[in-house]
C-alpha positions as CSV (number, residue, x, y, z in Angstrom):
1,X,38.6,-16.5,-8.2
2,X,40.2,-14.2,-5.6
3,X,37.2,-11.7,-5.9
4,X,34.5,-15.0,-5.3
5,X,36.2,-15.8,-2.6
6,X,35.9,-12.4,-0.9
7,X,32.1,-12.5,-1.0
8,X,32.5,-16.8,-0.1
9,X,30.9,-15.7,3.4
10,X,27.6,-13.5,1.7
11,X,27.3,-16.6,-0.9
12,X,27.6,-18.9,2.1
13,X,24.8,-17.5,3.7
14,X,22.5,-16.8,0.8
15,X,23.1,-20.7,0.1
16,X,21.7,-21.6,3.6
17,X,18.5,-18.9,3.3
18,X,17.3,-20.4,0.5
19,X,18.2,-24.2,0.8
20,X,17.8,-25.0,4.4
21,X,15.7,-25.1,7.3
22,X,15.3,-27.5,10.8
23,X,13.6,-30.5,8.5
24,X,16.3,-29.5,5.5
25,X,19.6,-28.8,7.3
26,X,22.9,-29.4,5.0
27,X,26.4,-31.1,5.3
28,X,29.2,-29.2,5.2
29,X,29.8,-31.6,2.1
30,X,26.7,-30.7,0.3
31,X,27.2,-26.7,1.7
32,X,30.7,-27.2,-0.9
33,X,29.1,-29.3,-3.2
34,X,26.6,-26.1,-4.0
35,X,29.5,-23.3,-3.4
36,X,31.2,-25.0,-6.1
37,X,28.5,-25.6,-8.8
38,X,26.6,-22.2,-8.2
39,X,29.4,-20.1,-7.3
40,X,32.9,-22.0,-8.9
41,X,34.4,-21.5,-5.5
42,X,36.2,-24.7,-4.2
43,X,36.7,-24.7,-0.6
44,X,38.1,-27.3,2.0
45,X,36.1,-28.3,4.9
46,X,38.4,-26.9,7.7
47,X,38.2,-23.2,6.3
48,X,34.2,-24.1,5.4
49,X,33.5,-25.1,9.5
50,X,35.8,-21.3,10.5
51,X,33.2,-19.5,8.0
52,X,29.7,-21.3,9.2
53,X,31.8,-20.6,13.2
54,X,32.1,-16.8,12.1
55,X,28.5,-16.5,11.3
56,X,27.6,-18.0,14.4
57,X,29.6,-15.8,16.5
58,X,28.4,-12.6,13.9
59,X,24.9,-13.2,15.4
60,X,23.3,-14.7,12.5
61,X,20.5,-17.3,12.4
62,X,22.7,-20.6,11.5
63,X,22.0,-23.6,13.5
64,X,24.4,-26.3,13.5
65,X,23.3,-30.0,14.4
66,X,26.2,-31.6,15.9
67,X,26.8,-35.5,14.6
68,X,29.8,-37.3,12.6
69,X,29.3,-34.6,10.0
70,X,27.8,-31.8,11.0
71,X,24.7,-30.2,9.1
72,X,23.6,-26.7,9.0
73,X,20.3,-24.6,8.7
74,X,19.0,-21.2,8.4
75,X,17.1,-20.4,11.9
76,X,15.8,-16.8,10.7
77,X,12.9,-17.3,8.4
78,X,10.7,-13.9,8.9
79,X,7.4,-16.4,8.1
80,X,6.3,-19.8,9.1
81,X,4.7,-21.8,6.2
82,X,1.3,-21.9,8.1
83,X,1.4,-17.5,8.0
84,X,3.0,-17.5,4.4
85,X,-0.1,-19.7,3.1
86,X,-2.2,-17.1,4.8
87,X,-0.8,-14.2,3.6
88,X,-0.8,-16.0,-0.1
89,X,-4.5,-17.1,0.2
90,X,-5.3,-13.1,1.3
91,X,-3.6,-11.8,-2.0
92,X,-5.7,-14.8,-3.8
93,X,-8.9,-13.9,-2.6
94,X,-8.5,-10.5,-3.0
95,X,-10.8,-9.0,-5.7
96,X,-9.0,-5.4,-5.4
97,X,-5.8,-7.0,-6.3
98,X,-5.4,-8.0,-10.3
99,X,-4.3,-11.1,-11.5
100,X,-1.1,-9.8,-12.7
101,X,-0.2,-7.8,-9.3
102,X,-1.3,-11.0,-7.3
103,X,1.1,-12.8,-8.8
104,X,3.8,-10.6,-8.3
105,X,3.2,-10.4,-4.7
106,X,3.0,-13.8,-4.0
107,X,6.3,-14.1,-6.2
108,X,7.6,-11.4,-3.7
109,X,6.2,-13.4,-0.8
110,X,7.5,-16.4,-1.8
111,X,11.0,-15.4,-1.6
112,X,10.6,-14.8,1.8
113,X,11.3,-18.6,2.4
114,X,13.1,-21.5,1.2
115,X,12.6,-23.3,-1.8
116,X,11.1,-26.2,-0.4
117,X,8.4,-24.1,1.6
118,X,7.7,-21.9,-2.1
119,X,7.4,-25.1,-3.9
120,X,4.7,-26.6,-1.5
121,X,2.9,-23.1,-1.6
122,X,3.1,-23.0,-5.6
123,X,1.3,-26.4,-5.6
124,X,-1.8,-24.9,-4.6
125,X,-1.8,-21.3,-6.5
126,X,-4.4,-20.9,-9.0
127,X,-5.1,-17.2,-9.9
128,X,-6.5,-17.6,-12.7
129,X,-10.2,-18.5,-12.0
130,X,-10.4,-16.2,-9.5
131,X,-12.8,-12.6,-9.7
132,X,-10.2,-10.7,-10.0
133,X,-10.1,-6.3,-10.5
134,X,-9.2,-4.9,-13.9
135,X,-8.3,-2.1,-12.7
136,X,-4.0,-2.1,-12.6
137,X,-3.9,1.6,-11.4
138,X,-5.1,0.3,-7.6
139,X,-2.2,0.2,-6.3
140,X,-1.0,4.1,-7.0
141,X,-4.9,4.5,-6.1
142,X,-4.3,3.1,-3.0
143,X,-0.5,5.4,-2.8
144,X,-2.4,8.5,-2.7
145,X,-5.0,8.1,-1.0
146,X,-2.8,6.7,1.7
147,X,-0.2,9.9,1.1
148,X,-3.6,12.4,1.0
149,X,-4.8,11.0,4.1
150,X,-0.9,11.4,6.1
151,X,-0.6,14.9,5.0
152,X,-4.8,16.0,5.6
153,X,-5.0,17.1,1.9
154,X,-8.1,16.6,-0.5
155,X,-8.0,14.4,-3.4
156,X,-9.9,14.7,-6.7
157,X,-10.7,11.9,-9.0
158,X,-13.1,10.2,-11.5
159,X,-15.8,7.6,-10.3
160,X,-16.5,4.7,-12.7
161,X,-20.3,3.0,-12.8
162,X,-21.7,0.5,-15.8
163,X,-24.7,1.2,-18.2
164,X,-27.1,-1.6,-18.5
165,X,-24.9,-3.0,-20.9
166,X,-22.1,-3.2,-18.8
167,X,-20.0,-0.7,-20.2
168,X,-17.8,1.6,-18.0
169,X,-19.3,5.3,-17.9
170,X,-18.1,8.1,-15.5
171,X,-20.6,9.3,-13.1
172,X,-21.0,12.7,-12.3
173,X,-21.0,13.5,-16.2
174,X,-17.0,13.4,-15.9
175,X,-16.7,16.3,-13.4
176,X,-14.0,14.7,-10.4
177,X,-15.2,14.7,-7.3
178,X,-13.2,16.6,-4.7
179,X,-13.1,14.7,-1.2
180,X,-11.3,14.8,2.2
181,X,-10.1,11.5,2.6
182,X,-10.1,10.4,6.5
183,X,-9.8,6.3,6.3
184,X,-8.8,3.1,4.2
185,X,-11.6,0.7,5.1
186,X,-10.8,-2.9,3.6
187,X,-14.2,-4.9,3.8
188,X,-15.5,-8.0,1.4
189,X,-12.0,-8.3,-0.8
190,X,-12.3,-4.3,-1.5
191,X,-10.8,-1.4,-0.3
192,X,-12.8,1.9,0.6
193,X,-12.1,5.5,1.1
194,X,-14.3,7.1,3.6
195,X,-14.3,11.1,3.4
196,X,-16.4,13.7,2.9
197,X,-17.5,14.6,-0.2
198,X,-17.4,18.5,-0.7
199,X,-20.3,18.2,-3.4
200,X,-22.9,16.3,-1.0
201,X,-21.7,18.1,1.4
202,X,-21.5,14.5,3.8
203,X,-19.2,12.2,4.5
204,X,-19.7,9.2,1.7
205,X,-17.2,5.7,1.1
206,X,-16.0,4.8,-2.7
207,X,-14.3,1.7,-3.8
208,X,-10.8,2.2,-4.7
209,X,-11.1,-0.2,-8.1
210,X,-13.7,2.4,-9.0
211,X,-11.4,5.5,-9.0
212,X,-10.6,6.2,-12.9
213,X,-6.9,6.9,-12.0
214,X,-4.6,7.7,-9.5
215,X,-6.0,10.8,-7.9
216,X,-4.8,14.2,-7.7
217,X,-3.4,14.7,-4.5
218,X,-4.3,18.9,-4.1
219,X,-2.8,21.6,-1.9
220,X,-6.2,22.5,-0.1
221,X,-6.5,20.9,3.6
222,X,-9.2,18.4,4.8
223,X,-12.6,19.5,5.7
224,X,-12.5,18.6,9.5
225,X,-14.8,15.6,10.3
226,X,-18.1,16.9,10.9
227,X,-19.3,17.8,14.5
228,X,-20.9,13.9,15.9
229,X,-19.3,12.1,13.5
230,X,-18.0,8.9,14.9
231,X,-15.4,7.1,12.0
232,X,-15.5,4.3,14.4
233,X,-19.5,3.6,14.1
234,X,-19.5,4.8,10.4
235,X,-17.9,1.9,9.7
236,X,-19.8,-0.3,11.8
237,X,-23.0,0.9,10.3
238,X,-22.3,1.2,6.1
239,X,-19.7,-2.0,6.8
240,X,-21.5,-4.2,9.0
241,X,-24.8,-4.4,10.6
242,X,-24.4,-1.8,13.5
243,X,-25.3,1.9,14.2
244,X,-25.5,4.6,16.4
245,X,-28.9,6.4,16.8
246,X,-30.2,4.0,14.5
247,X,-29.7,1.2,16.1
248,X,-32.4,-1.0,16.9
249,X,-33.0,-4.0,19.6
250,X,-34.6,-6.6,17.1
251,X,-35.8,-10.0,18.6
252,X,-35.5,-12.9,16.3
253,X,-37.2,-16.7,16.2
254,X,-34.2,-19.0,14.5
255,X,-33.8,-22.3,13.5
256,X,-30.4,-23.6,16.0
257,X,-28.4,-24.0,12.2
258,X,-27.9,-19.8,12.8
259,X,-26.3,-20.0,16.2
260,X,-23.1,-20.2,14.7
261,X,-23.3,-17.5,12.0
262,X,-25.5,-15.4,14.6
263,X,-22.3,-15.1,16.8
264,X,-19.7,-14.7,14.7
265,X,-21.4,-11.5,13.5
266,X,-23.0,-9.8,16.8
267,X,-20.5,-11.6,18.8
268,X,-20.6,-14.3,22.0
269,X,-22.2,-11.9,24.4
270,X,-25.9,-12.1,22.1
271,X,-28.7,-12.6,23.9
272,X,-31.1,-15.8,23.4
273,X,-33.1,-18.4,25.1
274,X,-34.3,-21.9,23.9
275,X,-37.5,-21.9,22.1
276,X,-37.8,-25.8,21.3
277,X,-34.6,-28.9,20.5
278,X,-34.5,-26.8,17.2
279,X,-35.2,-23.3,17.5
280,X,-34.5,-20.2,20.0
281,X,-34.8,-16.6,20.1
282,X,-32.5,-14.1,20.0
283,X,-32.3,-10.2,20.9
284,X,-29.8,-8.4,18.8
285,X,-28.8,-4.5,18.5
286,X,-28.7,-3.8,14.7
287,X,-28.8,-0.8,12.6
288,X,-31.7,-1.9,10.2
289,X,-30.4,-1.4,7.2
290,X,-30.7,-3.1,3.5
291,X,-27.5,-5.1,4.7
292,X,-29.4,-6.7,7.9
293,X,-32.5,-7.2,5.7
294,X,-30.7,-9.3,3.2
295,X,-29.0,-11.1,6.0
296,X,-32.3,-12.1,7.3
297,X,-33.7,-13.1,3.7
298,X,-30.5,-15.1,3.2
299,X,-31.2,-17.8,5.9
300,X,-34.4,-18.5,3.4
301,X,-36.8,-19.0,6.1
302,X,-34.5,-20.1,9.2
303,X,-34.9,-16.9,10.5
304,X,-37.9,-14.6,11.2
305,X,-38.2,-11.5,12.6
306,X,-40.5,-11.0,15.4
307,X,-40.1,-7.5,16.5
308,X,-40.6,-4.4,16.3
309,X,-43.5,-4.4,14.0
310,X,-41.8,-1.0,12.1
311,X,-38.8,-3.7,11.1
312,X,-41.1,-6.8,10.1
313,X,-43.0,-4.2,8.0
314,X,-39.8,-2.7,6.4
315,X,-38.8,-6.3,5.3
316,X,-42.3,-7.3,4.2
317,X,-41.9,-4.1,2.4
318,X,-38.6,-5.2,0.7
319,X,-40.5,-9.1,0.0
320,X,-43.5,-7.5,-1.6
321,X,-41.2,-5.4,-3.8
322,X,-38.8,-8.3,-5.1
323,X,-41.8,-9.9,-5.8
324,X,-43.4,-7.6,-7.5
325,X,-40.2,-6.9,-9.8
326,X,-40.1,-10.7,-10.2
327,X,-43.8,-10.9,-11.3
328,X,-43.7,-7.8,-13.7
């Protein structure tokens, strides 16, 4: 009993991080009520009120609401619920992240708050159905690569592709590829790294779920980036929709339905001008790429490209050929 109440102060505490908060602040009775049945510690009021005063003047987040009895509460939550649901619902959606992992972060997130906020959080989880990686080893993966990339050393490692019948086969016949990683790109629920690839000789991005195994972290240095190379507009062009020298001013005819979508991805400053109560046309900068072609065929009709002639034939081009595969 002596040694419990030694550490009555630390059990105290933990008591109020994990049962209280501004809409669940607790009695002094209820604060011995739990000391006693969790810890066997029996404590009077008086010397409860001089231990909840010491933590007060120690600097620690307790509140105290004053009233006929007073009532308590931990003021020092790292998260508010609203960011903990959207740090869970990131680890959820994340297809990089395994089912099994995801559930041990969020476990690991939710004891970042009290129990009422992890219960309200855990009556919306559902991992289960979601796409979810295979691939457990992602996280030493992602170790490193990140290690690799601090210390400008090479990494070698395995790439994994499917056959036809969706069996895993190493590409490259087996042989590792040897690459000087330079960035960790996350981008639709997966993580990249971008380096350059000593056998192309060019700087190329692969998905970390695809890496066999944790790579070998070697002793030889990074290639330097390549003379030109902007990391900065890599990205925006194998990422997103936007290059350097390739970039192209493309005017569009759209139905008003895109206006939205057309600004959260080129942004509020996109050029356009009303065409009719339901259409208008836009000028955009673009690196015409397979992504931006698919873009465009995704709106099903809503939006058509106009010009340059070299782009409407490129996705004409892309068209005939779907249709053609189709037809065959």
């Amino acid at each position: 009993m002596e040694n419990k109440s030694k550490y009555r102060l630390i059990y105290l505490y933990q008591i109020l991080i994990e049962c209280s908060d501004e809409n669940h602040p607790l009695s002094t009775m209820e604060l011995i009520e739990i000391l006693k049945n969790r810890y066997s510690i029996d404590v009077n009021r008086n010397t409860l009120g001089k231990d909840l005063e010491v933590m007060k003047q120690g600097g620690l987040p307790v509140e105290v609401i004053h009233s006929t009895q007073n009532k308590y509460y931990y003021d020092g939550q790292v998260f508010d619920l609203a960011e903990l649901k959207v740090l869970v619902d990131a680890v959820l959606s994340s297809k990089f992240i395994t089912e099994r992992k995801s559930k041990e972060l969020i476990s690991h997130l939710l004891s970042l708050t009290n129990e009422y906020n992890a219960k309200q959080l855990q009556r919306h989880l559902d991992v289960s159905e979601r796409v979810k990686s295979d691939n457990e080893k992602g996280y030493y993966i992602l170790d490193a690569i990140n290690s690799a990339i601090d210390s400008k050393k090479k990494i070698s490692f395995q790439y994994i592709d499917y056959d036809v019948d969706g069996r895993q086969f190493l590409k490259h016949d087996g042989k590792p590829y040897l690459v000087s990683p330079y960035e960790l790109i996350w981008d639709g629920d997966f993580y990249y790294v971008v380096g350059y690839n000593d056998g192309r000789s060019k700087v190329q991005n692969f998905r970390l779920d695809r890496i066999a195994k944790r790579p070998e972290v070697l002793e030889d240095d990074c290639e330097p980036m390549p003379n030109g190379f902007d990391l900065n507009l890599y990205r925006k062009s194998i990422f997103q929709m936007f290059g350097a020298d390739n970039t192209t001013c493309v005017e569009l005819f759209c139905h008003q339905i895109v206006m939205k979508a057309l600004i959260d991805v080129f942004g509020n400053d996109v050029e356009t001008k009303t065409a009719d109560s339901e259409h208008f046309t836009a000028w955009i900068k673009v690196c015409v790429s397979p992504t931006f072609l698919r873009w465009v065929f995704g709106w099903n009709g809503l939006v058509k490209i106009v010009s340059p002639q070299k782009v409407c034939e490129d996705y004409r081009q892309m068209l005939e050929n779907a249709l053609k595969t189709q037809e065959s």
